[in-house]
Structure formats: C-alpha cells, structure tokens
MDAnalysis code that builds the backbone (N, CA, C; Angstrom):
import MDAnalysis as mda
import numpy as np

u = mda.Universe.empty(366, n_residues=122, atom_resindex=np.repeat(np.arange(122), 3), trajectory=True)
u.add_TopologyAttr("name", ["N", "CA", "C"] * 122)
u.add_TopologyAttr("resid", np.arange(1, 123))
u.add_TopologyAttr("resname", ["UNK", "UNK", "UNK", "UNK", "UNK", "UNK", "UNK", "UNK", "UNK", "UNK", "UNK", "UNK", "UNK", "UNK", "UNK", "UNK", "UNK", "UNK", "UNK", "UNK", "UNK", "UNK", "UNK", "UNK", "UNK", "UNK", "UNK", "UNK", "UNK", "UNK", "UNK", "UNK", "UNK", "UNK", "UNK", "UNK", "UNK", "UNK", "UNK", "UNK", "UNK", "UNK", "UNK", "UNK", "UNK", "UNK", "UNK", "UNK", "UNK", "UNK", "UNK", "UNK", "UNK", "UNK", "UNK", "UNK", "UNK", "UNK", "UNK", "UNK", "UNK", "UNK", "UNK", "UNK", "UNK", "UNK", "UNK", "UNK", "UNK", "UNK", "UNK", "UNK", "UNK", "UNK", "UNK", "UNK", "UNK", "UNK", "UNK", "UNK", "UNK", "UNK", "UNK", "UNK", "UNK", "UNK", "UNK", "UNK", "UNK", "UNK", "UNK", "UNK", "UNK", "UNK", "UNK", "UNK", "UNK", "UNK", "UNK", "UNK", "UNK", "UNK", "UNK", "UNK", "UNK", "UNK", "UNK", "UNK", "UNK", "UNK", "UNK", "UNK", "UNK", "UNK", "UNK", "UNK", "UNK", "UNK", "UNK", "UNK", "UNK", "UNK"])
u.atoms.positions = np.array([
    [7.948, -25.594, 14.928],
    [7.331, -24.297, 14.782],
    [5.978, -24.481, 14.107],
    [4.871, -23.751, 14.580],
    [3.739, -23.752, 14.131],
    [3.663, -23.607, 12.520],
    [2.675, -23.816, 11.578],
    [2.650, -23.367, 10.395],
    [1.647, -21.877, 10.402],
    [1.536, -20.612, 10.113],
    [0.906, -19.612, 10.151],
    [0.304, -19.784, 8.715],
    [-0.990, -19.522, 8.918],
    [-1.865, -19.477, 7.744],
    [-1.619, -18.019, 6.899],
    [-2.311, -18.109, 5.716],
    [-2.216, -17.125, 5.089],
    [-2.777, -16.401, 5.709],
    [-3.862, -15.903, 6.295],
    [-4.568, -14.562, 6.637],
    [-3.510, -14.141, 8.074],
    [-2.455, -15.163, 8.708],
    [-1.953, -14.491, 9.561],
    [-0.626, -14.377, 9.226],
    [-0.417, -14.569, 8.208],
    [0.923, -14.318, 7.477],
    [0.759, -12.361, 7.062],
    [-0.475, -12.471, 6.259],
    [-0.886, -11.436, 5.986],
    [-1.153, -10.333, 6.763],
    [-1.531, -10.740, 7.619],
    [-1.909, -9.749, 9.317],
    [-0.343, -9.612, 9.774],
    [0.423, -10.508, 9.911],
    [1.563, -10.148, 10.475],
    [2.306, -9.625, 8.977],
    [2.038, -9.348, 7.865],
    [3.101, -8.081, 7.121],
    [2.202, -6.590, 7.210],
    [0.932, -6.696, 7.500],
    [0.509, -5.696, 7.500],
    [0.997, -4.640, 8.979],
    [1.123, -5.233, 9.936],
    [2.008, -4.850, 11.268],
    [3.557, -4.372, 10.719],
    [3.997, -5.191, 9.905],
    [5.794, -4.692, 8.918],
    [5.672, -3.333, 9.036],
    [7.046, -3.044, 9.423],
    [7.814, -1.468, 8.213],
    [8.018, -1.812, 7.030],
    [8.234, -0.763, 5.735],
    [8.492, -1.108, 4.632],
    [10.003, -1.310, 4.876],
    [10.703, -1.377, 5.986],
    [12.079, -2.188, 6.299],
    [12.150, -2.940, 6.549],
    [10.820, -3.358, 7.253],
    [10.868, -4.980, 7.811],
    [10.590, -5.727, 6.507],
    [9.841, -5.570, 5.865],
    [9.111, -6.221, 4.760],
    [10.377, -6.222, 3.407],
    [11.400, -4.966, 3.372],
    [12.171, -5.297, 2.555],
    [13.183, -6.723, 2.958],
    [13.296, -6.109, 4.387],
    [14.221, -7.533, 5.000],
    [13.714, -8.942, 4.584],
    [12.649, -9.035, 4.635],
    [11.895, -10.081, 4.819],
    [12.153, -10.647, 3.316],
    [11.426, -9.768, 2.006],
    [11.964, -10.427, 1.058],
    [13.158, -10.970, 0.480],
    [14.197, -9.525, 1.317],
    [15.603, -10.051, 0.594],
    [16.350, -11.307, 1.435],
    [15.586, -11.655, 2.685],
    [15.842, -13.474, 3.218],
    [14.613, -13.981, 2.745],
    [13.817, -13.981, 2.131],
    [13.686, -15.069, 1.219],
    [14.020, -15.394, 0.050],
    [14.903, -14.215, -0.235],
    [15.733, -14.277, -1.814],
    [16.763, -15.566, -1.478],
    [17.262, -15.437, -0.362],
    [18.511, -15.988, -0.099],
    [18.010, -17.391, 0.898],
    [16.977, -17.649, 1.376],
    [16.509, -18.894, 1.711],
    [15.890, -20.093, 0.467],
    [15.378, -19.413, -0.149],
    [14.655, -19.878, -1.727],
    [15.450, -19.756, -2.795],
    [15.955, -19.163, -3.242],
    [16.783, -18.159, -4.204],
    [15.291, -17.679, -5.139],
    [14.394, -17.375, -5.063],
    [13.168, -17.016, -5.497],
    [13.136, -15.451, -4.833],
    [13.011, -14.737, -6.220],
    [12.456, -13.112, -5.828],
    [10.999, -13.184, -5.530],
    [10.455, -13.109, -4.683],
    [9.036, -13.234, -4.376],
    [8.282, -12.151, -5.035],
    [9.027, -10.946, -5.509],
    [8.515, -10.029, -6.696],
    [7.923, -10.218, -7.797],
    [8.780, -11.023, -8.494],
    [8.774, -11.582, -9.777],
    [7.876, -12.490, -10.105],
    [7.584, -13.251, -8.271],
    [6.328, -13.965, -9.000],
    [5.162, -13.341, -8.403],
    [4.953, -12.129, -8.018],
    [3.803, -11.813, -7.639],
    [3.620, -10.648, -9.574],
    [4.936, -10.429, -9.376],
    [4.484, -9.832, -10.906],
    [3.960, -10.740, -12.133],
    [4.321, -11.857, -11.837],
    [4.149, -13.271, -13.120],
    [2.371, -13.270, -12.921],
    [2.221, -13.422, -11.634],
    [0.860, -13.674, -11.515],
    [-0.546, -12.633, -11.487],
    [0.367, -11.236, -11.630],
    [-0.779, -10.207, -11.861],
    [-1.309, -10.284, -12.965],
    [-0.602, -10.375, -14.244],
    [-1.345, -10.660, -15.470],
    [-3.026, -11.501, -15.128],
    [-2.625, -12.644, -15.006],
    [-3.353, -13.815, -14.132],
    [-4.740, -13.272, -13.729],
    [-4.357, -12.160, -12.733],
    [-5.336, -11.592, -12.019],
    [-6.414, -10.951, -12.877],
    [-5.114, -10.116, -13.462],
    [-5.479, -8.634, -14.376],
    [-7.010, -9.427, -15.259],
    [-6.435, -10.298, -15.971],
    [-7.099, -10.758, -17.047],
    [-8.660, -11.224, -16.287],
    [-8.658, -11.860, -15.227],
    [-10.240, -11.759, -14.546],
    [-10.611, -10.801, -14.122],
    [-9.844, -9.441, -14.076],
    [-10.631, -7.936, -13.432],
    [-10.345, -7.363, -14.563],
    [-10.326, -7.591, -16.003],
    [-10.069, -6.674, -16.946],
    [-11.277, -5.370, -16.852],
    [-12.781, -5.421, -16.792],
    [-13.995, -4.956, -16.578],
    [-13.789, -3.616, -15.528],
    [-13.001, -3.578, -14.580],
    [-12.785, -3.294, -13.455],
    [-11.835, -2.717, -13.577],
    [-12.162, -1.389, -13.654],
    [-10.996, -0.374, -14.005],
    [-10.254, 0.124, -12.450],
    [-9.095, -0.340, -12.960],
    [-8.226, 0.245, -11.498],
    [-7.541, 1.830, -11.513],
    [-7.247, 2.429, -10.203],
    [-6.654, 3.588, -10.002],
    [-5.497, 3.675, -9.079],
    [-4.912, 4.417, -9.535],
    [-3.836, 4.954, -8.085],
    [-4.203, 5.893, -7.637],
    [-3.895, 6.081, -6.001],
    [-4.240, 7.040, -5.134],
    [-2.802, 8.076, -5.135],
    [-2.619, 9.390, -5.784],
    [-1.683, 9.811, -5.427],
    [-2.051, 11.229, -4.136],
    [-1.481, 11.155, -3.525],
    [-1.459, 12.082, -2.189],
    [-0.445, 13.345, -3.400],
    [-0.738, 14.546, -3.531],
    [-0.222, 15.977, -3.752],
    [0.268, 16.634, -2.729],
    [-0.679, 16.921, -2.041],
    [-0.067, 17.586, -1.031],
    [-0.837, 17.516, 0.376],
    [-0.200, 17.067, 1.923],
    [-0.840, 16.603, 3.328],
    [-1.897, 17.876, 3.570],
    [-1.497, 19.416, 3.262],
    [-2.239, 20.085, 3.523],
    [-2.009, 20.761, 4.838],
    [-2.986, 22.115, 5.537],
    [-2.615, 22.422, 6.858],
    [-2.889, 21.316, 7.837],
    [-3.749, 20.307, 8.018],
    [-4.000, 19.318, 8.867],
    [-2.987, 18.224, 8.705],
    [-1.338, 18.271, 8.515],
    [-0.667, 17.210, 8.171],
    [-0.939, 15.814, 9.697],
    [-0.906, 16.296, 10.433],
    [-1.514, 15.150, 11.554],
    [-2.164, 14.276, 11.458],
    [-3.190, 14.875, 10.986],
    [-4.545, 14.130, 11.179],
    [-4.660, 13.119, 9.273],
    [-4.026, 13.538, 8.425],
    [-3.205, 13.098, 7.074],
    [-2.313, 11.821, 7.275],
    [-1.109, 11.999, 8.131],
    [-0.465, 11.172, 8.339],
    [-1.017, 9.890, 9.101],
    [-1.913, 10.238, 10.273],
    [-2.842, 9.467, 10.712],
    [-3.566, 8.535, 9.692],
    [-4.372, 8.768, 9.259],
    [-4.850, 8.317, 8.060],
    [-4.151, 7.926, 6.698],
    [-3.133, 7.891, 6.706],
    [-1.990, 7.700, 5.642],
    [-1.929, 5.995, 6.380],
    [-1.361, 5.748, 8.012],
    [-0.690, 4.883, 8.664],
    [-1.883, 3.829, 8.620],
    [-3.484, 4.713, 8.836],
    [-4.652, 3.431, 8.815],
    [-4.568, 2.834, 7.488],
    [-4.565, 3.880, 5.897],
    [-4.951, 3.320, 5.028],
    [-3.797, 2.474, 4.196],
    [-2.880, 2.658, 4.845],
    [-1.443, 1.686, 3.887],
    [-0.655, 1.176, 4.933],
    [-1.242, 1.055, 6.100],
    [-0.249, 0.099, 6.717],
    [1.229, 0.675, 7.380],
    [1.148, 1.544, 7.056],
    [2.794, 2.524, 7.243],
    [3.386, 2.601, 8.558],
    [4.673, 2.428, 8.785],
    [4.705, 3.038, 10.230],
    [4.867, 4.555, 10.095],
    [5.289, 5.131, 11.152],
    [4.591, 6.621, 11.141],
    [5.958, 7.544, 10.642],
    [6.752, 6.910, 10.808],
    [7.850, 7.360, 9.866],
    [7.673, 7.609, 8.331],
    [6.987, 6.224, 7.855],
    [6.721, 6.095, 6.303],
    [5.707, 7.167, 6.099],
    [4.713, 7.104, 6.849],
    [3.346, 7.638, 6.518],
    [3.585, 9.189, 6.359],
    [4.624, 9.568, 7.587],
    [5.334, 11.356, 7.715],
    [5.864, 11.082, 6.352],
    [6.769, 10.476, 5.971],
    [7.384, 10.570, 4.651],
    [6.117, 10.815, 3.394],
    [5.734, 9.992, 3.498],
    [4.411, 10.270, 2.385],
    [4.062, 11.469, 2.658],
    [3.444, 12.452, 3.579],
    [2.346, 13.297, 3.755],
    [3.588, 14.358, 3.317],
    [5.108, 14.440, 3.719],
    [5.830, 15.786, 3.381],
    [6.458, 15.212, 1.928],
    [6.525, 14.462, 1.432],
    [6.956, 14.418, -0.226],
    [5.652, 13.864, -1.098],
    [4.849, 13.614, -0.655],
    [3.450, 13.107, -1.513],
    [3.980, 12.090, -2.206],
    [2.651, 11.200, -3.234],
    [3.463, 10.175, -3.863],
    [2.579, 9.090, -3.621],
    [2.155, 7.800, -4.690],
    [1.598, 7.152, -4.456],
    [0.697, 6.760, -2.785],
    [-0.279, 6.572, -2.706],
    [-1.034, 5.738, -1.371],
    [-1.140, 4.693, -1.735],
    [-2.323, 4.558, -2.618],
    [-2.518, 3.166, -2.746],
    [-2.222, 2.676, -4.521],
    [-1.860, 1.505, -5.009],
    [-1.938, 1.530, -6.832],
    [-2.519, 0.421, -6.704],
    [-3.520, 0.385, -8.087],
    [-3.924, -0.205, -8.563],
    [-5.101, -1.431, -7.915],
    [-6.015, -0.457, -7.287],
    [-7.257, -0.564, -6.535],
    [-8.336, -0.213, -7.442],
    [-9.881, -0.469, -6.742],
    [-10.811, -0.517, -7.733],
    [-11.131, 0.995, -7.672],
    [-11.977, 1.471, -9.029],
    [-12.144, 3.161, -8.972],
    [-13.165, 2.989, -8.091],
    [-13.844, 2.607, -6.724],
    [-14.841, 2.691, -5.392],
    [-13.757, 2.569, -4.879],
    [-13.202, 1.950, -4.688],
    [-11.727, 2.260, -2.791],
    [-11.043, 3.299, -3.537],
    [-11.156, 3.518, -4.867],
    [-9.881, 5.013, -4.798],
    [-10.757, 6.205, -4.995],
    [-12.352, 6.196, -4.757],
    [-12.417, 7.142, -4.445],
    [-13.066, 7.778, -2.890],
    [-13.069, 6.594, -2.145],
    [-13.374, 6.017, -1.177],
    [-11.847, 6.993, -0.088],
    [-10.755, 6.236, -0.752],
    [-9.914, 6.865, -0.139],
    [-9.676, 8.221, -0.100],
    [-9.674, 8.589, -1.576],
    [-9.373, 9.885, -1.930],
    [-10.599, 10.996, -1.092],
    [-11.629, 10.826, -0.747],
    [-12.527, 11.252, 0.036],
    [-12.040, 11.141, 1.470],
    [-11.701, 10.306, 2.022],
    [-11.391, 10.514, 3.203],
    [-9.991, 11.415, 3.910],
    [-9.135, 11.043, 2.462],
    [-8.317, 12.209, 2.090],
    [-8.259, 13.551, 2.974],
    [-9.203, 14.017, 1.366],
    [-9.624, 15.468, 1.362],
    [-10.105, 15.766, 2.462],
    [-11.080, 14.992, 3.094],
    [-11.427, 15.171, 4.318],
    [-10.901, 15.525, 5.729],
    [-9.616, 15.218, 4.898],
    [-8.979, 15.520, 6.431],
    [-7.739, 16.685, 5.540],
    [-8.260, 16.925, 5.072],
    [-7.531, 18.605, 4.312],
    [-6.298, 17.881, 3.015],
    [-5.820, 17.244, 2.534],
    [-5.182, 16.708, 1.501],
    [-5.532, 17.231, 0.453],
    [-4.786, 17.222, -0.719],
    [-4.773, 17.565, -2.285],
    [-4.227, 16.114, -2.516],
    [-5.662, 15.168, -3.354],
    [-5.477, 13.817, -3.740],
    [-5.604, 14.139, -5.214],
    [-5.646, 13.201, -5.831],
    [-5.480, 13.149, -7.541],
    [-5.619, 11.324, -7.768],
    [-6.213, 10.806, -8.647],
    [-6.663, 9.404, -9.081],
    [-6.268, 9.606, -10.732],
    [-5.153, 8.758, -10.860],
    [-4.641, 8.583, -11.992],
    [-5.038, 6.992, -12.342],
])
C-alpha cells in the first residue's frame, strides 16, 4: 500500500463525516492503543506557547436565521461538515470554528451574517 502524505491524509479527513472521523480514531485507539486526542492535546500547549501574541476566538453560530440554506451551505464550506452535521449546526447553533486567529473569526463571522446568521466571537 502506498504511504499518503500528510497534506493527503489531511485532504482525505477533511472529505470525513464527524462519523467517519470518530471511526477512524476509535481504530486507531485499538490499532496503536494511542488516543490520538491526547496527543494532539499534549501538543497544543507546544503550539499555544509560539502563538501566545495571537489571540484566538471561537466562532459560535446563535442562530441560522431566515436564509437557513444558504447558512448550512456555508456551515459545510467552512468546517468541513457533511450536510447532515452542518443542518445540525444551523438548527441547534453551537460552536463553527474554536480557537482560530481573531482575522479568520472575523472573517468567518462576516460571511456568516452575510448570509443572514446571528454569530457571536467568544
């Protein structure tokens, strides 16, 4: 079997459901015995500490608004979602994106509103 590089490792989870992607970790729990969580959490510190300067935000979605379509649409471009997830987001609101730079969260949050949403940047 071929070896897939990172950027197409990455391209192929960004194509994932957040079912596929749960699957995915919980066989590599059980191929590795490694939570692949735990070390992406070990290594945010890591990160954190070279973007300390660089204040991050979460994108929370409030409410899809009368244009929920054209919301959910844009929910599926900006997080990857399938359109199941993305419907789920736009009728219970709730995180988009966490812990992005305050330019992509307000970047997002603009394109948002734009398409009729009640966003909020916590």
């Amino acid at each position: 079997m071929a070896k897939l590089t990172k950027d197409e490792f990455i391209s192929a989870l960004k194509e994932m459901t957040i079912l596929e992607v749960k699957e995915l970790v919980d066989a590599m729990k059980e191929e590795f015995g490694v939570d692949p969580s735990a070390v992406a959490v070990a290594a945010a510190p890591a990160a954190g500490a070279a973007q300390e300067d660089n204040s991050t935000k979460t994108v929370v979605l409030k409410e899809a608004g009368a244009t929920k379509m054209q919301v959910i649409k844009l929910l599926k471009e900006i997080t990857g979602l399938g359109l199941v997830e993305a419907k789920g987001l736009a009728d219970n609101g709730g995180n988009v994106k966490e812990n992005v730079s305050a330019k992509e969260a307000e970047e997002i949050k603009a394109q948002l509103e734009e398409a009729g949403a009640t966003v909020e940047l916590v």
